[in-house]
N, C-alpha and C positions, 0 to 999 in steps of 0.2 A: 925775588920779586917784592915790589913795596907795595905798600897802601894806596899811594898817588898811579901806581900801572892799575890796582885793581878797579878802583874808581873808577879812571880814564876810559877801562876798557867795558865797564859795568856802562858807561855814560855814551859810550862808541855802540852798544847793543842794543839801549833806547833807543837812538837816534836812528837807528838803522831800522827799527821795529816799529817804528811811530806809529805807522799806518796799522797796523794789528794792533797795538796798543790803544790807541785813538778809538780804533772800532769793537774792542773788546766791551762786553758787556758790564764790567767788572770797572772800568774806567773810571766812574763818578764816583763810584762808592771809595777807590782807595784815594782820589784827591781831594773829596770832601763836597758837597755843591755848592760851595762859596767860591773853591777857584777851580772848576774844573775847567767851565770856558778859558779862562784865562791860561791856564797851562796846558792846554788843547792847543789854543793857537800859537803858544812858545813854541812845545813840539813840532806843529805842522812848520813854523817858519824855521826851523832849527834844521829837519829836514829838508826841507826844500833848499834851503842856503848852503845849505853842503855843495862844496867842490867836486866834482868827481877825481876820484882817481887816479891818475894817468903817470905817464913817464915826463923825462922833459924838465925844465927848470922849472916847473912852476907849485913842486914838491918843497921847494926852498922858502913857501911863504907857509905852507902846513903849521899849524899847531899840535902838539902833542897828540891828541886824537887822532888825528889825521896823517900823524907820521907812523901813529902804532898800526893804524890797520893798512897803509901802505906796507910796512914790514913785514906785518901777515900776510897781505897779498903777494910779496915777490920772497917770503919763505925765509923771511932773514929773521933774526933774533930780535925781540923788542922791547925787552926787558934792557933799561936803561935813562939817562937823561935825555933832553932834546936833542943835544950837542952829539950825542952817542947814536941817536938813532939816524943824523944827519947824517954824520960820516958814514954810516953802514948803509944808508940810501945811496950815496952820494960812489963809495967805493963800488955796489952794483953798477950801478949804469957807469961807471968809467969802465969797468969788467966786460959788460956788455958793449961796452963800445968798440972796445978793443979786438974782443970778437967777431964786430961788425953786424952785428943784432942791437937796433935799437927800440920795438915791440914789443914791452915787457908783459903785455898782457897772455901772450903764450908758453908764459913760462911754468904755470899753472901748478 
């Protein structure tokens, strides 16, 4: 595992946490009160702009974030580059297709 997964995945637990984060009481004091509004509303729109999840080709427009917690959702390995985490998205659902399960949400 690299520095660029750890980050990724440190930056993938914010964004997921906003809303705890945001409401924590502890919030102003570690961003300082010169930008806290300011990186309050990054956060809120950072959250909100998020894709959700899903199956389907529309995994192919993911960025690294997005592709690693995909990976942890459907149990694959995700340790690696973008290109690496495509094809191991991409090898799932032909797998599953093949199958004839195309519902990866209950793969759990």
């Amino acid at each position: 595992m690299n520095c660029a997964i750890i980050k990724e995945t440190c930056v993938k637990i914010v964004i997921a946490k906003a809303d705890a984060i945001i409401g924590s009481e502890s919030f102003r004091d570690l961003v300082g009160s010169g930008s806290a509004d300011l990186i309050q509303d990054l956060m809120v729109e950072l959250h909100n702009a998020r894709p959700p999840l899903r199956g389907g080709n529309e995994w192919t427009k993911y960025n690294v974030n997005q592709l690693l917690e995909l990976c942890i959702d459907l149990g694959l390995d995700y340790d690696g580059t973008k290109e690496m985490l495509q094809s191991r998205i991409a090898e799932y659902y032909a797998r599953k297709e093949g199958e004839g399960g195309e519902d990866s949400e209950e793969d759990g």
